[in-house]
N, CA and C atoms as a LAMMPS dump frame, in Angstrom:
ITEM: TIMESTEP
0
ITEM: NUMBER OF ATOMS
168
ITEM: BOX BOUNDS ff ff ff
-5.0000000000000000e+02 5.0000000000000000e+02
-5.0000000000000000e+02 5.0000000000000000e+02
-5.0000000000000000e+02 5.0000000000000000e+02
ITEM: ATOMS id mol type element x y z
1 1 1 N -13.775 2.154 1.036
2 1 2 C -13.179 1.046 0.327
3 1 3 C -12.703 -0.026 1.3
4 2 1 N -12.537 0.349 2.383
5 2 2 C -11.716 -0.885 3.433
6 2 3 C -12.887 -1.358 3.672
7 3 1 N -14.206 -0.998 3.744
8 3 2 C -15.266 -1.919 4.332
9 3 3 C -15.395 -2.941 3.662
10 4 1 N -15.327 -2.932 2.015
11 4 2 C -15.514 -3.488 1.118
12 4 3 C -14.109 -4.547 1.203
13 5 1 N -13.02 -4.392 1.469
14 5 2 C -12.199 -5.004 1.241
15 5 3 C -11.483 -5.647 1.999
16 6 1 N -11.727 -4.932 3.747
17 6 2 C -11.299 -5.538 4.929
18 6 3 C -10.041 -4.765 5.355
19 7 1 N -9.494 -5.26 6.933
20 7 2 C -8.21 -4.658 7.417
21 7 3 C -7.571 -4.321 7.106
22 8 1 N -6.919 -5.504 5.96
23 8 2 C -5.888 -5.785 5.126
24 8 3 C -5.498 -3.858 4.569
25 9 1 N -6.462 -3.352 3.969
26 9 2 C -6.493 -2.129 3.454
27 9 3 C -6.247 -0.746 4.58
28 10 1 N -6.494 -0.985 5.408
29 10 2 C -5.904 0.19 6.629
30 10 3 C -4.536 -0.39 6.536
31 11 1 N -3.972 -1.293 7.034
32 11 2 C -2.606 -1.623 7.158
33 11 3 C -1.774 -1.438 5.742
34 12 1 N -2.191 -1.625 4.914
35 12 2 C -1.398 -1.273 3.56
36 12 3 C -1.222 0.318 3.287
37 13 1 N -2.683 0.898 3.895
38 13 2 C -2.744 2.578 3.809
39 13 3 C -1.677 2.657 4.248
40 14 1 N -1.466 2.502 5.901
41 14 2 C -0.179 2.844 6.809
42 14 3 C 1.422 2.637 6.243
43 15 1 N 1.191 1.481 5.568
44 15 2 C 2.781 1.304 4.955
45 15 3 C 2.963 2.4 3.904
46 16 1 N 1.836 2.525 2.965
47 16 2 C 2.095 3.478 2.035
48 16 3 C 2.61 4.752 2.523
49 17 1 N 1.648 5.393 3.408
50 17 2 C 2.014 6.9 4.298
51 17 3 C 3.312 6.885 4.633
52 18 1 N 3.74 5.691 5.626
53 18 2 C 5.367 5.303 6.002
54 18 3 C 6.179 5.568 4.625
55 19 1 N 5.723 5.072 3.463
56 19 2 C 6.698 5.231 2.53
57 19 3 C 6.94 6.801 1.87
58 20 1 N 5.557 7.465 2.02
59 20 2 C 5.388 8.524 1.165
60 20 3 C 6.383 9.709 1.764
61 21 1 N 5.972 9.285 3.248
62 21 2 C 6.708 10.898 4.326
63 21 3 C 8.111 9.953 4.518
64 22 1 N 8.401 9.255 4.791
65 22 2 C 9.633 8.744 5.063
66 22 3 C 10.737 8.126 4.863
67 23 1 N 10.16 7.838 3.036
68 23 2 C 10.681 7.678 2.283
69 23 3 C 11.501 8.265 1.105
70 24 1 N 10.188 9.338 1.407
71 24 2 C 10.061 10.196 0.09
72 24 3 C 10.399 11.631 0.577
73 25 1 N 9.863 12.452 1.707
74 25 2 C 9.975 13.558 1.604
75 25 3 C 10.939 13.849 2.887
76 26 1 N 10.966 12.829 3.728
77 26 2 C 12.252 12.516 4.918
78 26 3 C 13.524 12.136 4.417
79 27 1 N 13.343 10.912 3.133
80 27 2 C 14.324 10.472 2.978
81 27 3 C 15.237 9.905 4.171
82 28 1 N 14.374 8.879 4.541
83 28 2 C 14.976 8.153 5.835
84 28 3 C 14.851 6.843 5.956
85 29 1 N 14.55 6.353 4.513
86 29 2 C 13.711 4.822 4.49
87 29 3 C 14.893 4.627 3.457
88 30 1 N 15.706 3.264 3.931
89 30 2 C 16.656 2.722 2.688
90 30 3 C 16.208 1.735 2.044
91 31 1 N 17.088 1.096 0.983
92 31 2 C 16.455 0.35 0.039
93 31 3 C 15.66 -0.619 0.828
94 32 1 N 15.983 -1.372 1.492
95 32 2 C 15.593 -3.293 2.416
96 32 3 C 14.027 -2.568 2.804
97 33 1 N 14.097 -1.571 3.101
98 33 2 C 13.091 -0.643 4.145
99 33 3 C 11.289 -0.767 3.192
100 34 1 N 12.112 -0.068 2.301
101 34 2 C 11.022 -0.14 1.281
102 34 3 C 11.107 -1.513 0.291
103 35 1 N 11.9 -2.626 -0.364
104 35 2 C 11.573 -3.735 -0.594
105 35 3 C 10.515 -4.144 0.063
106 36 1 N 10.559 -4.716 1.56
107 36 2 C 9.759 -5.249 2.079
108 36 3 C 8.448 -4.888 1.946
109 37 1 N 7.851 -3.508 1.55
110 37 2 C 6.824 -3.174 1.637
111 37 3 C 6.362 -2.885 0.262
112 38 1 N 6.859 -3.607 -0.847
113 38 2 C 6.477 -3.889 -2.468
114 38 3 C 5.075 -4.408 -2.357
115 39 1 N 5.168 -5.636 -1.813
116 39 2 C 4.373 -6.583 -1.834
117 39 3 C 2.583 -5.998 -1.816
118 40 1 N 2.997 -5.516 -0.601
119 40 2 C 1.359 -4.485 0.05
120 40 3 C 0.799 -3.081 -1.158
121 41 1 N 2.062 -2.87 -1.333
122 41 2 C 1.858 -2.096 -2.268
123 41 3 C 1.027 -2.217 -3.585
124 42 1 N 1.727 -3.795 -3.959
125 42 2 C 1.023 -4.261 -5.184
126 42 3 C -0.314 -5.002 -4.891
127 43 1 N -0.85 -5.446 -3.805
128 43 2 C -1.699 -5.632 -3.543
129 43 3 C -2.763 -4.761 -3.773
130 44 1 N -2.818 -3.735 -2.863
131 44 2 C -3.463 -2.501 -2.955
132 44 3 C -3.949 -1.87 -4.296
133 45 1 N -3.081 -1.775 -4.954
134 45 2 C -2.662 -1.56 -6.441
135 45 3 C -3.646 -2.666 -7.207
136 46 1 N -3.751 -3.766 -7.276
137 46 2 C -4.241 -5 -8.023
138 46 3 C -6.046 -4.836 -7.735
139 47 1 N -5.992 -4.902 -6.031
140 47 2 C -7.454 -4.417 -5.569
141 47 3 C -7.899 -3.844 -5.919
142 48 1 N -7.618 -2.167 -5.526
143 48 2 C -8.429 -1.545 -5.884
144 48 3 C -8.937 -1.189 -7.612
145 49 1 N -7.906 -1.98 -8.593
146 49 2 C -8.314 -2.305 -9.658
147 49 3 C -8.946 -2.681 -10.15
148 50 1 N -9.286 -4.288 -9.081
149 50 2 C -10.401 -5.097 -9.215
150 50 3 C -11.966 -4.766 -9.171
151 51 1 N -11.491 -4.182 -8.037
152 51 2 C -12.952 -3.148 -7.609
153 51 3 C -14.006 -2.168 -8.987
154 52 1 N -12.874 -1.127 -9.149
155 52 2 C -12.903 -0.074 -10.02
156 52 3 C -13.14 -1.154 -11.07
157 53 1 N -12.689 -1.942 -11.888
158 53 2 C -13.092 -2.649 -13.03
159 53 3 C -14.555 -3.652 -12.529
160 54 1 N -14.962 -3.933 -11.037
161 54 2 C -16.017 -4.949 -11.004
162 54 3 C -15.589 -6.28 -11.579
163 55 1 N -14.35 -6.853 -11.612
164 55 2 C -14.272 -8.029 -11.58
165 55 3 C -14.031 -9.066 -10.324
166 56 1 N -14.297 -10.235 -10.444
167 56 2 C -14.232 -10.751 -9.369
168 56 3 C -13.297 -11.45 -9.075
């Protein structure tokens, strides 16, 4: 999917992972921590939607 979609998608992977272990199962990520990383999130989220539906 990143070939198809570019960098952008490794670097959003990475924030996600950051959020999943270190957020979630560390519990070491505070609120500001994870705000900032909404954005990528919803990106990712919107994309790979786009994809999966074939719209452009």
């Amino acid at each position: 999917m990143s070939g198809r979609l570019g960098k952008w998608l490794l670097d959003v992977w990475d924030h996600a992972w950051l959020l999943h272990v270190w957020g979630f199962h560390e519990v070491r990520l505070g609120i500001e921590d994870v705000k900032v990383r909404i954005p990528g999130v919803e990106k990712v989220v919107l994309e790979a939607r786009r994809v999966v539906l074939g719209e452009q």
